[in-house]
mmCIF file as gemmi writes it, N, C-alpha and C atoms, coordinates in Angstrom:
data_model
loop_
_atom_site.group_PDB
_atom_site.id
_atom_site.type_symbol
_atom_site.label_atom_id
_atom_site.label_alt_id
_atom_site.label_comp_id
_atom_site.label_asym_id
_atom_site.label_entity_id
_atom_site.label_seq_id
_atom_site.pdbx_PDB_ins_code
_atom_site.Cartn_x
_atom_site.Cartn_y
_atom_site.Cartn_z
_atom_site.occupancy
_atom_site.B_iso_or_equiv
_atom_site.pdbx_formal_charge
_atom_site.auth_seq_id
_atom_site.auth_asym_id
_atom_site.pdbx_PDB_model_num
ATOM 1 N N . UNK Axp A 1 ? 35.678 -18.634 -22.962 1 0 ? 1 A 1
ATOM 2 C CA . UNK Axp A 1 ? 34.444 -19.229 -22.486 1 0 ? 1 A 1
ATOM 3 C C . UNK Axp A 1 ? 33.888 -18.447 -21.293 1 0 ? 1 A 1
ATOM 4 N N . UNK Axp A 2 ? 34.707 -18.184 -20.758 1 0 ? 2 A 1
ATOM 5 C CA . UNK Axp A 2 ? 34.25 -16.93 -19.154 1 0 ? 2 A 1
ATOM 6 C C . UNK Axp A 2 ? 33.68 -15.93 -19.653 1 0 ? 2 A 1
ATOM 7 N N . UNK Axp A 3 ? 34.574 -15.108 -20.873 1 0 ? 3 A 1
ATOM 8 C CA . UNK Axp A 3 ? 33.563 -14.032 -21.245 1 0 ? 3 A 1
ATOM 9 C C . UNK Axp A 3 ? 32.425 -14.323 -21.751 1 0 ? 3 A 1
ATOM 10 N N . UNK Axp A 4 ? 31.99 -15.24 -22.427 1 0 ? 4 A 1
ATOM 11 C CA . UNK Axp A 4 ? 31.186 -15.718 -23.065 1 0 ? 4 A 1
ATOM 12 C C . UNK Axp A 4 ? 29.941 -15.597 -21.842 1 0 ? 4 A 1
ATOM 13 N N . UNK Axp A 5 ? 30.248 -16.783 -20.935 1 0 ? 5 A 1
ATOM 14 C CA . UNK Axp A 5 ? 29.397 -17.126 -19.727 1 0 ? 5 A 1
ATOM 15 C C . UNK Axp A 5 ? 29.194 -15.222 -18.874 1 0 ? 5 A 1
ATOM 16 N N . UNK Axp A 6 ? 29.962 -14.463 -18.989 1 0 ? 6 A 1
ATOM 17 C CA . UNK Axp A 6 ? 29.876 -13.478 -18.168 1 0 ? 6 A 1
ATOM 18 C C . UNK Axp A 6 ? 28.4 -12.75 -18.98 1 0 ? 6 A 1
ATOM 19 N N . UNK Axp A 7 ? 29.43 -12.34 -20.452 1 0 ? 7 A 1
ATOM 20 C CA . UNK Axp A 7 ? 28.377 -11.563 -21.401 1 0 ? 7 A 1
ATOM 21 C C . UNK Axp A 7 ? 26.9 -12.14 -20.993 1 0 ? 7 A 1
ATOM 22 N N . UNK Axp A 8 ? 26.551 -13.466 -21.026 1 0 ? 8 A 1
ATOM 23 C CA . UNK Axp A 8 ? 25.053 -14.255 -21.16 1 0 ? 8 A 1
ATOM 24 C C . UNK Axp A 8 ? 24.795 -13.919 -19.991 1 0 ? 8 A 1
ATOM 25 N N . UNK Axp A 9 ? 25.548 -13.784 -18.97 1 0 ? 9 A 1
ATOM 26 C CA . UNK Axp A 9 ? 24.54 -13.624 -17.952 1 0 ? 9 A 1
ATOM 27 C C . UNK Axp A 9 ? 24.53 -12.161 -17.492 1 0 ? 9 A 1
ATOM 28 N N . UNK Axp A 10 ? 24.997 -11.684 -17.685 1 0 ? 10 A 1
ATOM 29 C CA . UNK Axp A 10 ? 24.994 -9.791 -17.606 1 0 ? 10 A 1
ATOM 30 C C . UNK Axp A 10 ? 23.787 -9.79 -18.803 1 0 ? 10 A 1
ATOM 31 N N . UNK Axp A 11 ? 23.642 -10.207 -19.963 1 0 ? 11 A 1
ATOM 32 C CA . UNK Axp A 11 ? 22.172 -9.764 -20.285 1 0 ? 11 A 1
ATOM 33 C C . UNK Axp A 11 ? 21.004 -10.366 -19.833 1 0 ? 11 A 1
ATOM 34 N N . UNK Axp A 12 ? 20.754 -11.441 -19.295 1 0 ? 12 A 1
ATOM 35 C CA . UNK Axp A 12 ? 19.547 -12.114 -18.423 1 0 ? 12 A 1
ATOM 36 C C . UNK Axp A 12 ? 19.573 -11.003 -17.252 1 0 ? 12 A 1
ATOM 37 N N . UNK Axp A 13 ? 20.52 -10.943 -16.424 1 0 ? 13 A 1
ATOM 38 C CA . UNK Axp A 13 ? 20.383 -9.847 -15.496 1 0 ? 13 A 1
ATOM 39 C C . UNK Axp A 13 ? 19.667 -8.471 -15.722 1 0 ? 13 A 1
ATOM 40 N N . UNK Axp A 14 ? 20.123 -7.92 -16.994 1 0 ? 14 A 1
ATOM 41 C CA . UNK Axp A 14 ? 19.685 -6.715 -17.359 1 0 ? 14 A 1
ATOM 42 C C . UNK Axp A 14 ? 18.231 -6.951 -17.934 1 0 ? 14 A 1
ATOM 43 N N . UNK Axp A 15 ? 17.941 -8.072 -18.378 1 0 ? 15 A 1
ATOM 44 C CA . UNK Axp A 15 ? 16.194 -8.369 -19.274 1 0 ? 15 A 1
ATOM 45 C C . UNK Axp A 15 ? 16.003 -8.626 -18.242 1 0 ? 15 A 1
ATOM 46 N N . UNK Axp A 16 ? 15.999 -9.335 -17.006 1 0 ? 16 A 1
ATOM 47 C CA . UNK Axp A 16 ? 15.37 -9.355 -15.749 1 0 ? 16 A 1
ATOM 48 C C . UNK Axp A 16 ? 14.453 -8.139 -15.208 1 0 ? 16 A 1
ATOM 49 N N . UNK Axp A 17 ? 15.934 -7.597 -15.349 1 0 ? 17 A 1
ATOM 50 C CA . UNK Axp A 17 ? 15.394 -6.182 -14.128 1 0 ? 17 A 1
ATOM 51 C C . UNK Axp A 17 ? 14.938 -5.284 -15.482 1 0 ? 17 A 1
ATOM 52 N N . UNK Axp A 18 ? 14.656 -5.082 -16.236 1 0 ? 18 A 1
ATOM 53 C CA . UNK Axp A 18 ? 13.563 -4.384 -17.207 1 0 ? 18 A 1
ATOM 54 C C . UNK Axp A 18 ? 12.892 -4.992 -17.441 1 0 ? 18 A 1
ATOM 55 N N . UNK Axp A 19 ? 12.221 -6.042 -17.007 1 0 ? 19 A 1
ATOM 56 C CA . UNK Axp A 19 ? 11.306 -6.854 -16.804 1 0 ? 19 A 1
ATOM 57 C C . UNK Axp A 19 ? 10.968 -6.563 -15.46 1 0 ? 19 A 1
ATOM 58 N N . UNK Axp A 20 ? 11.369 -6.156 -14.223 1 0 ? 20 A 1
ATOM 59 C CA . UNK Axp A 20 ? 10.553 -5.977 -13.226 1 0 ? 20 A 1
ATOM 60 C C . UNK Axp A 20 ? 10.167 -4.457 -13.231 1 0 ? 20 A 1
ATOM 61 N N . UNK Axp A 21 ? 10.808 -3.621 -13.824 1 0 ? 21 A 1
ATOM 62 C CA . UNK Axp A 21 ? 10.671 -2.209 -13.968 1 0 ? 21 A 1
ATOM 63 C C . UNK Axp A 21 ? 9.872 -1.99 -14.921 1 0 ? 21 A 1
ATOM 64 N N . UNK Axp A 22 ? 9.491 -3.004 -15.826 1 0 ? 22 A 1
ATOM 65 C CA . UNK Axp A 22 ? 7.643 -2.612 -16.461 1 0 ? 22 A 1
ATOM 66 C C . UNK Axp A 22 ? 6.789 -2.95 -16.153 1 0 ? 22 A 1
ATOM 67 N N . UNK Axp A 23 ? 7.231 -4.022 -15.05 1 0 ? 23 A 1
ATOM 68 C CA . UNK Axp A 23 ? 5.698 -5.098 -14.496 1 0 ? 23 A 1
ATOM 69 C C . UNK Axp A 23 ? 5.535 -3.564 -12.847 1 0 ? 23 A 1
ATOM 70 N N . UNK Axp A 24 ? 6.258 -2.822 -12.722 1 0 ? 24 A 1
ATOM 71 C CA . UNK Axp A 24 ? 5.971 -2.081 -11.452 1 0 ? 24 A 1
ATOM 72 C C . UNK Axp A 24 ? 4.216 -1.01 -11.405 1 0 ? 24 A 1
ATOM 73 N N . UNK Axp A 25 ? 3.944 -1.134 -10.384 1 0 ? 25 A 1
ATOM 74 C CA . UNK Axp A 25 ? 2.881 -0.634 -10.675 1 0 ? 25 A 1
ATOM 75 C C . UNK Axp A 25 ? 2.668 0.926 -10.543 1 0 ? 25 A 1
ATOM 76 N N . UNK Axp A 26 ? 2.313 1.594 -11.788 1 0 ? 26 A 1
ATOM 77 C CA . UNK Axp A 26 ? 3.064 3.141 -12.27 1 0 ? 26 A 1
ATOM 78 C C . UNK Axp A 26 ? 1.432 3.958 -10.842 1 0 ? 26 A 1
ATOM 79 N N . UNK Axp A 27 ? 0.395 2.768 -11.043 1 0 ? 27 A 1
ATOM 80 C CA . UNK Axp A 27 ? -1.065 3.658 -10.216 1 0 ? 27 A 1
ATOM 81 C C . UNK Axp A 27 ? -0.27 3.593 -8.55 1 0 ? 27 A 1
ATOM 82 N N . UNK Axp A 28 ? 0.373 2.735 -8.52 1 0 ? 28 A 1
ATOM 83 C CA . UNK Axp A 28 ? 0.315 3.123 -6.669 1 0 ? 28 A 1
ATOM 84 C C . UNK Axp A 28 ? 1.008 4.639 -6.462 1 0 ? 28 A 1
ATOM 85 N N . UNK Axp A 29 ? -0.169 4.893 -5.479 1 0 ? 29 A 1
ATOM 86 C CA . UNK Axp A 29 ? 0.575 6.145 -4.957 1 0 ? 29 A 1
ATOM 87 C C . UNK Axp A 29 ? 1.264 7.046 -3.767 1 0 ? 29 A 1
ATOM 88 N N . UNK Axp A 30 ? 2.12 7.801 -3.651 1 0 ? 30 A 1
ATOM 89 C CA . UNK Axp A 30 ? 3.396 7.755 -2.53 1 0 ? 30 A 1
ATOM 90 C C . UNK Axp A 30 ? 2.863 8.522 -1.746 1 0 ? 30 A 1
ATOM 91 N N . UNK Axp A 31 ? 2.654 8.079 -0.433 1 0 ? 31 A 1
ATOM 92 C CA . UNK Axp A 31 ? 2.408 8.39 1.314 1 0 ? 31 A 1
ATOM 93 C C . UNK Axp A 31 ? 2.922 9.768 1.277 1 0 ? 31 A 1
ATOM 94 N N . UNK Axp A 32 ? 2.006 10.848 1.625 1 0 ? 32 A 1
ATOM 95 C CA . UNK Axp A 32 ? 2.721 11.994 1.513 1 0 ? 32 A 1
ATOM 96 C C . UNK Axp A 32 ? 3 12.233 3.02 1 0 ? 32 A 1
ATOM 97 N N . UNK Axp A 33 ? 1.636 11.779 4.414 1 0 ? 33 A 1
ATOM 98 C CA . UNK Axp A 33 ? 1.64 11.415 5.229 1 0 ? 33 A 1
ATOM 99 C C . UNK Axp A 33 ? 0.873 10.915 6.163 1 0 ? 33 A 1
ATOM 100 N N . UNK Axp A 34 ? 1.434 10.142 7.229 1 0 ? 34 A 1
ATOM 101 C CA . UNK Axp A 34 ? 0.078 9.708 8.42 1 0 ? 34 A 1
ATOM 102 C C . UNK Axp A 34 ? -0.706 10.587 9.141 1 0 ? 34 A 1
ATOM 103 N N . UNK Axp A 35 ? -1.588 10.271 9.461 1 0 ? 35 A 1
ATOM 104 C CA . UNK Axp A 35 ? -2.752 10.908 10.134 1 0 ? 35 A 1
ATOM 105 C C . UNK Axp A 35 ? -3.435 10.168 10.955 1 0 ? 35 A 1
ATOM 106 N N . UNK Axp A 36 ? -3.415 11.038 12.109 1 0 ? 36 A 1
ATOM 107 C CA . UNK Axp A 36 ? -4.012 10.09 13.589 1 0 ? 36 A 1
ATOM 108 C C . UNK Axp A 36 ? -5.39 10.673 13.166 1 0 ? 36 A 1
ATOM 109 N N . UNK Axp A 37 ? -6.223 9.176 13.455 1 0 ? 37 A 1
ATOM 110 C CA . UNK Axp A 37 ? -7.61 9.484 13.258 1 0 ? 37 A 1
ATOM 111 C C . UNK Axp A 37 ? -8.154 8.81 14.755 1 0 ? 37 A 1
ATOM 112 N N . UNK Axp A 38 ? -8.817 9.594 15.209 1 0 ? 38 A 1
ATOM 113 C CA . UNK Axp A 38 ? -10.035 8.943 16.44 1 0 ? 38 A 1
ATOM 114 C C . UNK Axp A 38 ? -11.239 8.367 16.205 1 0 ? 38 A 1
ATOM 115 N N . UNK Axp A 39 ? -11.508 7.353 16.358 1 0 ? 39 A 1
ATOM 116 C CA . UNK Axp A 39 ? -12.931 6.208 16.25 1 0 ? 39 A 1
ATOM 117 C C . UNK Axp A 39 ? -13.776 6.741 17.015 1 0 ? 39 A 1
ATOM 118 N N . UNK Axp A 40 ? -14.726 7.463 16.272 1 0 ? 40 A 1
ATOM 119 C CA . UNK Axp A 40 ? -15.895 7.897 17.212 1 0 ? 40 A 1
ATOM 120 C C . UNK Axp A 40 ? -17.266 6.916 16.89 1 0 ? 40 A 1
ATOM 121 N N . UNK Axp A 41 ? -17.948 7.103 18.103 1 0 ? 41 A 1
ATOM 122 C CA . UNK Axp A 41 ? -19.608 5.791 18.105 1 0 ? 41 A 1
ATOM 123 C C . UNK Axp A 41 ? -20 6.383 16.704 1 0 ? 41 A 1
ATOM 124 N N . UNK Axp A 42 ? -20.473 4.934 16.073 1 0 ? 42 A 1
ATOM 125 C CA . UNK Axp A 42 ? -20.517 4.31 14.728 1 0 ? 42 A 1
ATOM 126 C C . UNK Axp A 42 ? -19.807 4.262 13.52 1 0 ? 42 A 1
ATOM 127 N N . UNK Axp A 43 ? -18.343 4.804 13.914 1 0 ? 43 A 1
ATOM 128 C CA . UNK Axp A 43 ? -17.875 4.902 12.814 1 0 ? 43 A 1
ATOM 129 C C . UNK Axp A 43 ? -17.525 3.019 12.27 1 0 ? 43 A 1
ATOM 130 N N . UNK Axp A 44 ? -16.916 2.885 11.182 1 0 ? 44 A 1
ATOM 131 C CA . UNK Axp A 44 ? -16.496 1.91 10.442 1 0 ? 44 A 1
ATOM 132 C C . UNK Axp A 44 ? -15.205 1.782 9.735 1 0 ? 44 A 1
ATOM 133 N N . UNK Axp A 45 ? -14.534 0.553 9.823 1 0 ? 45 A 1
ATOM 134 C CA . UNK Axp A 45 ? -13.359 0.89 8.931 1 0 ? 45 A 1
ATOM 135 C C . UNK Axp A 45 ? -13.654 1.232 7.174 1 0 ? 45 A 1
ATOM 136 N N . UNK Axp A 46 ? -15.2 0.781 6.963 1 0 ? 46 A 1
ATOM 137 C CA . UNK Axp A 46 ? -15.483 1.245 5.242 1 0 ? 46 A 1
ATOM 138 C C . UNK Axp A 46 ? -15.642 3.001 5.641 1 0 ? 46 A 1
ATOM 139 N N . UNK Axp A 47 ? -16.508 3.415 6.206 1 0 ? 47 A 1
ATOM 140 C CA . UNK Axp A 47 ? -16.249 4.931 6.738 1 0 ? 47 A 1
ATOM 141 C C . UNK Axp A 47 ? -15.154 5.449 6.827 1 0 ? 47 A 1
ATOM 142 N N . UNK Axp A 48 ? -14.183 5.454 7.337 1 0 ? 48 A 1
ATOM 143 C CA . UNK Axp A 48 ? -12.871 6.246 7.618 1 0 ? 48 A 1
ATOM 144 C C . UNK Axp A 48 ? -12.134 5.695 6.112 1 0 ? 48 A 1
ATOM 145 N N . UNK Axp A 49 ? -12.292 4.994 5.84 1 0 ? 49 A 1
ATOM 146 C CA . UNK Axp A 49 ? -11.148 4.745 4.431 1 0 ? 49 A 1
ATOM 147 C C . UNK Axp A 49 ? -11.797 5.321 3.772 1 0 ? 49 A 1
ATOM 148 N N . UNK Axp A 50 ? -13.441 5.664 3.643 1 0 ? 50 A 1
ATOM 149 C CA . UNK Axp A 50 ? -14.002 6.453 2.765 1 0 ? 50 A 1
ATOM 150 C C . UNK Axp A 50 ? -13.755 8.444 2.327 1 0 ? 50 A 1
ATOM 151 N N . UNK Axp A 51 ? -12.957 7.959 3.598 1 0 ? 51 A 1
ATOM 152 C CA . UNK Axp A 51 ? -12.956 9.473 4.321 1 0 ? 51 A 1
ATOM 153 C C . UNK Axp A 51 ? -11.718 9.762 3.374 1 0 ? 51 A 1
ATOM 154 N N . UNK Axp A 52 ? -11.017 8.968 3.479 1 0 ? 52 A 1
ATOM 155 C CA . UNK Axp A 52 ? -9.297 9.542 2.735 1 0 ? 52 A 1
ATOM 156 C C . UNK Axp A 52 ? -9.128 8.767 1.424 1 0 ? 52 A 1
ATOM 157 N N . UNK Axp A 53 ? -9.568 7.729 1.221 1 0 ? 53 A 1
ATOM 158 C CA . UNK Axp A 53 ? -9.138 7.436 0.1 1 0 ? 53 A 1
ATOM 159 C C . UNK Axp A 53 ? -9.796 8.118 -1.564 1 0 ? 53 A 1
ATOM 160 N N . UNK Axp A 54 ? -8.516 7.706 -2.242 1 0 ? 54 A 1
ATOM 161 C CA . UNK Axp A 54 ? -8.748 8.706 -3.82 1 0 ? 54 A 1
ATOM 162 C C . UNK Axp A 54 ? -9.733 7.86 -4.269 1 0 ? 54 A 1
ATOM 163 N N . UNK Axp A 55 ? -10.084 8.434 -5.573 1 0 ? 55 A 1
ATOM 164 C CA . UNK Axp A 55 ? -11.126 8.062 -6.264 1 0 ? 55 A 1
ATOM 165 C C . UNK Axp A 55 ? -10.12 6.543 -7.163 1 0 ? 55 A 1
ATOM 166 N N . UNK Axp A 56 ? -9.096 6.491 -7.463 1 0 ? 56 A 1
ATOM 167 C CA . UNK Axp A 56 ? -8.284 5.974 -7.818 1 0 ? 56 A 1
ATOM 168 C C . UNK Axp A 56 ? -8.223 4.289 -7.078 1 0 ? 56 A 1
ATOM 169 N N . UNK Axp A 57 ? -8.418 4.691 -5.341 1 0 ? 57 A 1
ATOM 170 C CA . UNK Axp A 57 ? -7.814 3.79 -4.425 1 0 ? 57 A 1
ATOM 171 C C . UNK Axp A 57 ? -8.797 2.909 -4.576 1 0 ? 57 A 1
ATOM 172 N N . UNK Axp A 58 ? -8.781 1.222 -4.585 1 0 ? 58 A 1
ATOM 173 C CA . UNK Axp A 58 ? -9.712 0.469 -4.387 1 0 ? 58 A 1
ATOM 174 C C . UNK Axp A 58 ? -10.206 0.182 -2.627 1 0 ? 58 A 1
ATOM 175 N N . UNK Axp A 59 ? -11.155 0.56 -2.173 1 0 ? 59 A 1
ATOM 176 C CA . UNK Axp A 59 ? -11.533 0.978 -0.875 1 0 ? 59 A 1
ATOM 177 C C . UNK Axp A 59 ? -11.126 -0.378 -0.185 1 0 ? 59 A 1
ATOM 178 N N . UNK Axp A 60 ? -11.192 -1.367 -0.819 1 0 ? 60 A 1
ATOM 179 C CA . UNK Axp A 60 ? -11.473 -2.467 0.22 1 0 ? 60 A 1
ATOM 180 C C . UNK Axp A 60 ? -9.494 -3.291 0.339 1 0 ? 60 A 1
ATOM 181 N N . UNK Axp A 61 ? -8.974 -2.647 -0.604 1 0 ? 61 A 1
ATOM 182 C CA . UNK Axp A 61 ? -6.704 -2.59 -0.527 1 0 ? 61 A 1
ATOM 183 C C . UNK Axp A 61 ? -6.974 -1.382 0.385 1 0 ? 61 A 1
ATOM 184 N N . UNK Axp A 62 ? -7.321 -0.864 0.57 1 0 ? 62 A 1
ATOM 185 C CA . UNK Axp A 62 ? -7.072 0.652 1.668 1 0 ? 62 A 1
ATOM 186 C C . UNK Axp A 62 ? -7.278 0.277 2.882 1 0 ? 62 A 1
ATOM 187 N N . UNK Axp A 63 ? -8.454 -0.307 3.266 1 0 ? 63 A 1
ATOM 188 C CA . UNK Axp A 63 ? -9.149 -1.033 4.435 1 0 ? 63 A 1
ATOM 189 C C . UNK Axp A 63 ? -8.138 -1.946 5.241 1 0 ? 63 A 1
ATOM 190 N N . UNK Axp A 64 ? -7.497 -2.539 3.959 1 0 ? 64 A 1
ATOM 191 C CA . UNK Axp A 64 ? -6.661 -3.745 4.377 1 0 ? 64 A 1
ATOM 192 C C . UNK Axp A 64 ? -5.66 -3.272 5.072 1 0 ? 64 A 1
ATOM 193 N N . UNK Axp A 65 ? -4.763 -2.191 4.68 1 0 ? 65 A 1
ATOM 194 C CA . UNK Axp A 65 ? -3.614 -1.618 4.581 1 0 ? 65 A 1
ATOM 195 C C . UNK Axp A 65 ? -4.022 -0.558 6.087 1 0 ? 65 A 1
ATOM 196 N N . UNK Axp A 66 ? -4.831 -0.06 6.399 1 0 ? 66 A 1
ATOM 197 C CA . UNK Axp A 66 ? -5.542 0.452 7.602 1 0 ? 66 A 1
ATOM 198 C C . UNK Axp A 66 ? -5.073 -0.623 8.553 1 0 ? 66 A 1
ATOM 199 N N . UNK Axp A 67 ? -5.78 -1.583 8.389 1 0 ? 67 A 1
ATOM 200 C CA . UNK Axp A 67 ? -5.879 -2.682 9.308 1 0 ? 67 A 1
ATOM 201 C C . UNK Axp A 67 ? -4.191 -3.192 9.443 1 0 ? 67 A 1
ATOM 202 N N . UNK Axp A 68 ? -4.125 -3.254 8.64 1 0 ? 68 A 1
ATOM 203 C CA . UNK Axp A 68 ? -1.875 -3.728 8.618 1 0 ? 68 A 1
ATOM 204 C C . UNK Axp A 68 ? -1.471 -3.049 9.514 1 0 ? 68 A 1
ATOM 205 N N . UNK Axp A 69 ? -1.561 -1.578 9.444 1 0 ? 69 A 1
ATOM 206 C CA . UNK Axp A 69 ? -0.987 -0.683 9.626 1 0 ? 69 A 1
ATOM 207 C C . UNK Axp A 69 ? -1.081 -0.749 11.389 1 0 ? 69 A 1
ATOM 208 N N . UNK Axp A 70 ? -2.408 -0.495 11.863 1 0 ? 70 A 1
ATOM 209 C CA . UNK Axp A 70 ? -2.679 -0.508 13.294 1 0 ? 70 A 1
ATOM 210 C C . UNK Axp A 70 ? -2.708 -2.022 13.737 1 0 ? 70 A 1
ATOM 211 N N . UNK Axp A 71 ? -2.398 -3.218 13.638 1 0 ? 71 A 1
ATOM 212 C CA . UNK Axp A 71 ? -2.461 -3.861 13.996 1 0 ? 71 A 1
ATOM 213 C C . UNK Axp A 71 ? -3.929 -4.872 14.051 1 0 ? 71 A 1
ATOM 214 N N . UNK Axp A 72 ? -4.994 -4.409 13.267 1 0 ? 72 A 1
ATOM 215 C CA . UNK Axp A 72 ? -6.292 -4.959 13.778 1 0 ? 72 A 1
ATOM 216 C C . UNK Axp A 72 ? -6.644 -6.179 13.136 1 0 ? 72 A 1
ATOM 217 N N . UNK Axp A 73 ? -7.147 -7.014 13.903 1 0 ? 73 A 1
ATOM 218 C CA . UNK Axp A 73 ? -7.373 -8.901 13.394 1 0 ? 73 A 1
ATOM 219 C C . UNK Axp A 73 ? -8.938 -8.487 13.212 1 0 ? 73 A 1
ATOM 220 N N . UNK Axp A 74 ? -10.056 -7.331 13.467 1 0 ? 74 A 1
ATOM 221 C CA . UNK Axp A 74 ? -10.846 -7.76 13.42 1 0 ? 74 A 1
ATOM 222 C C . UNK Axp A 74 ? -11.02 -6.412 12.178 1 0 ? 74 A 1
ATOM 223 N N . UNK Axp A 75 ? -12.873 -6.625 11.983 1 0 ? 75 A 1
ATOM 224 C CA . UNK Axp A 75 ? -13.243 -5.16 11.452 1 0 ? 75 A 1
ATOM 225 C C . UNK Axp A 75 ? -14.076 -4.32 12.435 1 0 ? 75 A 1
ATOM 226 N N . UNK Axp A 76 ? -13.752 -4.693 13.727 1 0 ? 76 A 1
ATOM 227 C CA . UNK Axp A 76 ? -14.486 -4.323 15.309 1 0 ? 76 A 1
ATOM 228 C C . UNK Axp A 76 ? -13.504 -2.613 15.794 1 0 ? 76 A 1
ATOM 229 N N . UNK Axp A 77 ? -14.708 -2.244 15.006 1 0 ? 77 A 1
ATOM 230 C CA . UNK Axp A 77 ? -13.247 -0.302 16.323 1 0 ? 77 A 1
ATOM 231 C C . UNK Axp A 77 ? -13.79 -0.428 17.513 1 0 ? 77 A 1
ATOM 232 N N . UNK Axp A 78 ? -12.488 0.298 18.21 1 0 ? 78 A 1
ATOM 233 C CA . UNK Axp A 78 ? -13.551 0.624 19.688 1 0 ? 78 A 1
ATOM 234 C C . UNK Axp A 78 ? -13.595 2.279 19.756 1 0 ? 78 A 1
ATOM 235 N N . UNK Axp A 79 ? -14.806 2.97 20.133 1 0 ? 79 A 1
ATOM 236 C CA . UNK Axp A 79 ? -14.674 3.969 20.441 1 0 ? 79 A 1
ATOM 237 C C . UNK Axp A 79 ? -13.689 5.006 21.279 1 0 ? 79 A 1
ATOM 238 N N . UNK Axp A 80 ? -13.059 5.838 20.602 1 0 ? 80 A 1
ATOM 239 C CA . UNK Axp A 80 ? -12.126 6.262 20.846 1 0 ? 80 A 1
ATOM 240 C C . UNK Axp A 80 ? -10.792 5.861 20.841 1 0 ? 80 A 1
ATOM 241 N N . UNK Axp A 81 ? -10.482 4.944 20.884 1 0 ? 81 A 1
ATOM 242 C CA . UNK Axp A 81 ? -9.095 4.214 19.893 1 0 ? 81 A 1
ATOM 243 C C . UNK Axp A 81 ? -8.534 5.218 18.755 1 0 ? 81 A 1
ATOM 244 N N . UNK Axp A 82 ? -7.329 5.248 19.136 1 0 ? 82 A 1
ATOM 245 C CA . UNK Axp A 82 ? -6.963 6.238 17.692 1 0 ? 82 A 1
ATOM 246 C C . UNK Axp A 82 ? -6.434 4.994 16.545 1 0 ? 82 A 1
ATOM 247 N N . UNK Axp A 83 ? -6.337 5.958 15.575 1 0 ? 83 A 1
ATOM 248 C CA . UNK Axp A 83 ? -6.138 5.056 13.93 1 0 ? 83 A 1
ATOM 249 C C . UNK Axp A 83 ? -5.155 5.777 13.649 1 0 ? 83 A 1
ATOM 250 N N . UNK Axp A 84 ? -4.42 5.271 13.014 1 0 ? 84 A 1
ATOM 251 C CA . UNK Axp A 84 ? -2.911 5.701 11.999 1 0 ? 84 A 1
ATOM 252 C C . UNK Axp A 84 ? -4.041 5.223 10.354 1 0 ? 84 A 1
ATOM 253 N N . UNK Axp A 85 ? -3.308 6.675 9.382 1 0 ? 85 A 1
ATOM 254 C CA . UNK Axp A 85 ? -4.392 6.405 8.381 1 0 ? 85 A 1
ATOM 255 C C . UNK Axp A 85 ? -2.815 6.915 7.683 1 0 ? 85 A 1
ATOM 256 N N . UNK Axp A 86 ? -2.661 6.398 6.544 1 0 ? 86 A 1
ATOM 257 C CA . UNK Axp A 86 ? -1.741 6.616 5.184 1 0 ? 86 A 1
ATOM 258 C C . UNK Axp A 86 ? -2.356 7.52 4.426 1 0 ? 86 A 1
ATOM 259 N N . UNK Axp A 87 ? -1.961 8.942 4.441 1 0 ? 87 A 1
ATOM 260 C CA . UNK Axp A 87 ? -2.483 9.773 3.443 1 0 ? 87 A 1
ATOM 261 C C . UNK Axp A 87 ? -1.638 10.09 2.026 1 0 ? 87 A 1
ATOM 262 N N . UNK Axp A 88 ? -2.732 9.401 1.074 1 0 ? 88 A 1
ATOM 263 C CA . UNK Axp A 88 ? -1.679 9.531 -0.437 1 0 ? 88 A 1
ATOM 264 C C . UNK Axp A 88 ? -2.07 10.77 -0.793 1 0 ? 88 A 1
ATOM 265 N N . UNK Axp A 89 ? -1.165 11.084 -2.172 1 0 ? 89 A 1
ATOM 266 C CA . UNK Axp A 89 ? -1.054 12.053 -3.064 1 0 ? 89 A 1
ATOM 267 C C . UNK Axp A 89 ? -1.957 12.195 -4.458 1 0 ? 89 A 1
């Protein structure tokens, strides 16, 4: 009965996790690296994500991930403030 119970659950385990390894998402793409960016008068966080992101990237997950990244609660830059920017591949 143990092997029994072992076998059943060693294959739920294994359909699990090939179940999370097809649901993974194959488009995200890997940080090759950061880049200090400086906020100059008028820039925008839609501007600077415009600046780096792929044609691929949805601008407004990039924006977000900007904002994660440096800490920002608002969509307010201040001039001259530097930015940490995620540069993909």
């Amino acid at each position: 009965m143990k092997k029994i119970m072992f076998i059943f659950i060693t294959i739920i385990m294994a359909l699990s996790f090939c179940g999370f390894a097809l649901g993974y998402d194959n488009e995200k793409k890997d940080i090759i690296y950061y880049e200090d960016r400086v906020v100059y008068t008028g820039d925008t966080l839609w501007h600077i994500a415009s600046e780096y992101a792929g044609d691929k990237t949805d601008i407004r997950d990039y924006i977000y991930e900007i904002k994660n990244l440096n800490n920002l609660k608002s969509d307010k830059l201040i001039e001259g403030k530097r930015l940490i920017i995620p540069v993909y591949k």
